[in-house]
C-alpha positions in Angstrom: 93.6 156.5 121.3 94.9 153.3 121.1 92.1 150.1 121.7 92.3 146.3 120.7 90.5 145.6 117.3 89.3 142.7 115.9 86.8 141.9 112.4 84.2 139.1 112.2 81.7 137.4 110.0 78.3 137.0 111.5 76.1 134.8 109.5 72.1 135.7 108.4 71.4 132.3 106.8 73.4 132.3 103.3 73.8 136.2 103.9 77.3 136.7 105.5 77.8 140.5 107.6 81.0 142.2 108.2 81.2 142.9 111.7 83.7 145.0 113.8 84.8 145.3 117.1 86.8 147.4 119.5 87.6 147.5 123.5 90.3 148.7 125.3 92.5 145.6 125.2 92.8 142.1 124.0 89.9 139.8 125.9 91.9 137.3 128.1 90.3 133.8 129.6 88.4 134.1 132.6 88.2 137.9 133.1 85.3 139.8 133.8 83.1 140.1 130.6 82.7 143.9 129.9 79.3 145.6 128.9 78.3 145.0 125.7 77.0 148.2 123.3 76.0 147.3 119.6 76.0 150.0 117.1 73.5 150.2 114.1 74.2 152.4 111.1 71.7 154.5 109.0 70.6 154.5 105.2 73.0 156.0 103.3 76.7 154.8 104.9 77.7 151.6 106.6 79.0 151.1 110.2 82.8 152.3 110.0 82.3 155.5 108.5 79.8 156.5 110.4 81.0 155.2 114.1 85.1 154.3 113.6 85.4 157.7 111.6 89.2 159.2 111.1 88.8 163.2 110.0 92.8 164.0 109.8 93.5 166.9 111.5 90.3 167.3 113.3 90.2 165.3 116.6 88.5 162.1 117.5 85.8 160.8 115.7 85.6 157.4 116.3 82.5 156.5 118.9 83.8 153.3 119.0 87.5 154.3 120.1 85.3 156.4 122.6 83.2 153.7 124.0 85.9 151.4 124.0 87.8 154.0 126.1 85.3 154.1 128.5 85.8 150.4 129.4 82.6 148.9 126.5 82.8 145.8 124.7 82.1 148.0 121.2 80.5 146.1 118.2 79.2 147.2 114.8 78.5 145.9 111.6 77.3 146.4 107.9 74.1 145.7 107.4 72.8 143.7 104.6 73.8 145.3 100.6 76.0 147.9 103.0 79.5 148.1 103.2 81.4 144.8 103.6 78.9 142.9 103.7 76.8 140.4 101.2 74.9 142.3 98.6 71.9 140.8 97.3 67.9 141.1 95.7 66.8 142.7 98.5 66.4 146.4 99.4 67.3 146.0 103.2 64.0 147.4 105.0 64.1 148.3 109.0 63.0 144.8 109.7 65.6 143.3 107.3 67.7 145.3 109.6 66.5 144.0 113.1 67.0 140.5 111.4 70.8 141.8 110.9 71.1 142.4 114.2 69.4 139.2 115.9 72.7 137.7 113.7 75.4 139.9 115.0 73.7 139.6 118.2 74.3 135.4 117.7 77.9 136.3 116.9 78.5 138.8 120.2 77.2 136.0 122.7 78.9 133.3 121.4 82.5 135.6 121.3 81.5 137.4 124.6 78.9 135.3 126.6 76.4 137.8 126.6 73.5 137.2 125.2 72.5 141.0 125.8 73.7 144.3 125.0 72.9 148.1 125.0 72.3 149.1 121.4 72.4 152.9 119.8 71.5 153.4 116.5 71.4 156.4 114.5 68.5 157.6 112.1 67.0 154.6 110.3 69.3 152.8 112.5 67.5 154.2 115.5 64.4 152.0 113.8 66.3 148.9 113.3 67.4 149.2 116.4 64.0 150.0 118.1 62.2 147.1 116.3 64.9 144.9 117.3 64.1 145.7 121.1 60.6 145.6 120.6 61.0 141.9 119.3 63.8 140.8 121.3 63.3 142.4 124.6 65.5 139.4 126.6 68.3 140.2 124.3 68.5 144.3 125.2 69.8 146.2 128.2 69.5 150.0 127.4 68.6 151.2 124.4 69.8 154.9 123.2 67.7 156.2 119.9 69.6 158.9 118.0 67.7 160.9 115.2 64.6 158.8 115.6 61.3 159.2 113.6 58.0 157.9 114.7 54.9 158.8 112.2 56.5 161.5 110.4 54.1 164.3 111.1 56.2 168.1 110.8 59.3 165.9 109.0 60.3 168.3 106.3 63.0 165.8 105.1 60.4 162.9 104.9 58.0 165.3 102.7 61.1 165.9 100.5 61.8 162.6 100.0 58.1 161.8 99.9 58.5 162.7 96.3 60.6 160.0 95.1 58.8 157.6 96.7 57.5 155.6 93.6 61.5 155.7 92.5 62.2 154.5 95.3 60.0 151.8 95.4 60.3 151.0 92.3 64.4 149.8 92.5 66.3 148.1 95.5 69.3 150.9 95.0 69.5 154.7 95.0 72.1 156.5 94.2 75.2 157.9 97.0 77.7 160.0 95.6 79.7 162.9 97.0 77.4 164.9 96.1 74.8 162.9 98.5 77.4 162.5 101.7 77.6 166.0 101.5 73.9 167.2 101.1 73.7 165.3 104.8 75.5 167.8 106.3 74.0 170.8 104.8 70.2 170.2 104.7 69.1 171.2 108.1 71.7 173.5 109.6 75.1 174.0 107.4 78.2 174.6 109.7 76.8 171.9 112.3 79.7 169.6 111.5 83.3 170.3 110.7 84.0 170.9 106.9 86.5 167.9 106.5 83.9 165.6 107.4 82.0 165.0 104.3 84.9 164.0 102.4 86.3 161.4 105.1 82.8 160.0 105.0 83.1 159.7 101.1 86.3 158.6 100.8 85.9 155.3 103.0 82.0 154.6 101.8 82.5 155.1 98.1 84.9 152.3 97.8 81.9 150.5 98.9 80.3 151.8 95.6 78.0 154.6 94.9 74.4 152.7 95.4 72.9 152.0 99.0 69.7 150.5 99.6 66.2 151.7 99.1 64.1 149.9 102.0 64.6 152.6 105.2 63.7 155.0 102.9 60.5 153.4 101.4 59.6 152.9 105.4 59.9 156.2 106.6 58.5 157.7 103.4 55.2 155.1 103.7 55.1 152.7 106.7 55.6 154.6 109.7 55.4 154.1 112.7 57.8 151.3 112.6 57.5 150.5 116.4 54.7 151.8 118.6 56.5 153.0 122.0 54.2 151.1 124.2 56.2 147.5 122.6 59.5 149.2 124.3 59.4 147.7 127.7 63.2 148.2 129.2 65.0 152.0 129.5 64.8 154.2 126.4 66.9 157.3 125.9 65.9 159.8 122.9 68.4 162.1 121.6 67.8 164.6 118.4 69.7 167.5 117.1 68.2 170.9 117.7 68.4 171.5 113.9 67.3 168.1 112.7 65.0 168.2 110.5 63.6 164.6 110.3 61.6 164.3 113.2 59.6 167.2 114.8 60.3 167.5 119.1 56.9 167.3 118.9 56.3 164.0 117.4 59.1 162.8 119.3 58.0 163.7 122.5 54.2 162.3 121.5 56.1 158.4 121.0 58.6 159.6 124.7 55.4 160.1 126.5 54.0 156.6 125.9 56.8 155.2 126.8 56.1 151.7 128.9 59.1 152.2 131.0 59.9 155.4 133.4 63.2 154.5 133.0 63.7 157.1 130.3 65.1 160.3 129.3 65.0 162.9 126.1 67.6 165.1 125.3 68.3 167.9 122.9 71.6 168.4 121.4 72.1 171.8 121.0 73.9 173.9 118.1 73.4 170.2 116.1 71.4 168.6 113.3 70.5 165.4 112.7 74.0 163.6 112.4 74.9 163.4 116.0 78.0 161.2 115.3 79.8 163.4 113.2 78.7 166.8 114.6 81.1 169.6 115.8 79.5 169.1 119.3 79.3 165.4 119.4 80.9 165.0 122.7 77.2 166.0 124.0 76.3 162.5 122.5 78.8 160.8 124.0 78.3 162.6 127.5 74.8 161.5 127.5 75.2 158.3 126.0 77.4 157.7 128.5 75.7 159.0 131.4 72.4 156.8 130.5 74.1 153.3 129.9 76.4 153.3 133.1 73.2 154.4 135.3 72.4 152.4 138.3 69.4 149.9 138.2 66.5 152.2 139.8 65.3 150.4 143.1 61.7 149.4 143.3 59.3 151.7 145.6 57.8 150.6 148.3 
């Protein structure tokens, strides 16, 4: 698929982002703005390998070429010490990751006019994204949670990681190899994803380096729940992998149920883990994805 594409720098005080966008053509003066949709990456790869992904050979991968194709405005960027963008001291926590986005946000409405947009984000960028729209409710249409934890309980990857945790909070950095990229593919349900993946992951994100932050992990190791579901006021869709061993359906459907909004909806992928982006049936994401974001406005009752 062929889409207009365009790079930007979105600035976080002295911290500069790398920010990407793609629609289906060029904007022009005076046309009708489109919708907006924001992506947020996870912990452990930055935004194009995980949502403007080429696997050669293997069909599309790209959710932004996808989105863009069905007529979005399609933004993402690198969050802070990710990718292309500004490394520094920090570790890049879930809320230094909400601050990311109030800055691409800043960037998107002065390009675009919009000073709102539907945001997905995917595993720790699920909780970026949710505290985001817990603190900036004004600034958020519809907002799609992919891979989301909320205390923790049943997560057999959390207790893994539960055992590094001093590591972990003991540097800003961690390492990311190969070897890494390719344990997210296999730890909950090998054969979920198409074996060329892996290595088109590694092969963008390791020129990047082979160190990613520590802060998401610390958080979903220690300080859960980022965001209590009650603080999520607007429409809230919940998608999670049948395999994915993160978050229990259980614990997810404990934070779905206290939901403030009825406008809401939980979905299981099936034959999937917790990578929804780059799983062999990812066009379930996008089916639902799209379904949820182009729904009409529910009328009042009464």
């Amino acid at each position: 698929m062929t889409v207009w594409s365009s790079t930007y720098t979105a600035s976080k005080g002295a911290v500069e982002l790398a920010v990407y966008r793609k629609r289906a053509a060029a904007p022009q003066p005076g046309e009708p703005p489109l919708p907006v949709l924001l992506l947020v990456h996870g912990s452990s790869n930055s935004a194009q390998p995980t949502y403007d992904l080429v696997v050669p050979g293997a069909g599309e991968y790209s959710l932004m070429n996808v989105f863009a194709g069905y007529g979005f405005d399609v933004w993402a960027f690198d969050c802070e010490n990710y990718g292309r963008s500004a490394r520094t001291a920090g570790n890049s926590d879930i809320a230094s990751g909400a601050a990311d986005i109030l800055a691409v946000m800043q960037l998107v409405e002065r390009e675009t006019g919009a000073g709102r947009a539907h945001l997905f984000g995917e595993s720790s960028g699920a909780l970026r994204a949710a505290l985001f729209a817990a603190t900036y409710p004004e600034r958020v249409d519809r907002l799609v949670l992919g891979g989301y934890t909320y205390t923790g309980k049943g997560s057999a990857t959390l207790a893994k990681r539960a055992l590094d945790l001093e590591k972990f909070r003991s540097s800003p950095r961690r390492l990311r190899d190969q070897a890494m990229i390719d344990s997210i593919f296999l730890r909950d349900k090998p054969g979920t994803s198409e074996p060329g993946v892996p290595a088109a992951v590694g092969a963008i994100e390791l020129t990047f380096g082979d160190e990613v932050p520590t802060g998401t992990y610390v958080d979903m190791i220690a300080n859960l729940p980022i965001v209590e579901p009650v603080q999520l006021r607007g429409p809230v869709m919940m998608l999670t992998g049948q395999y994915d061993g993160i978050a229990s359906v259980e614990d997810l459907l404990e934070f779905y149920a206290k939901l403030a909004s009825s406008d809401k909806s939980f979905v299981i992928l099936p034959q999937t883990a917790h990578s929804l982006v780059w799983a062999k049936n990812r066009r379930l994401l996008w089916h639902w994805m799209r379904s949820f974001l182009t729904a009409p406005v529910p009328c009042e009752a009464g």
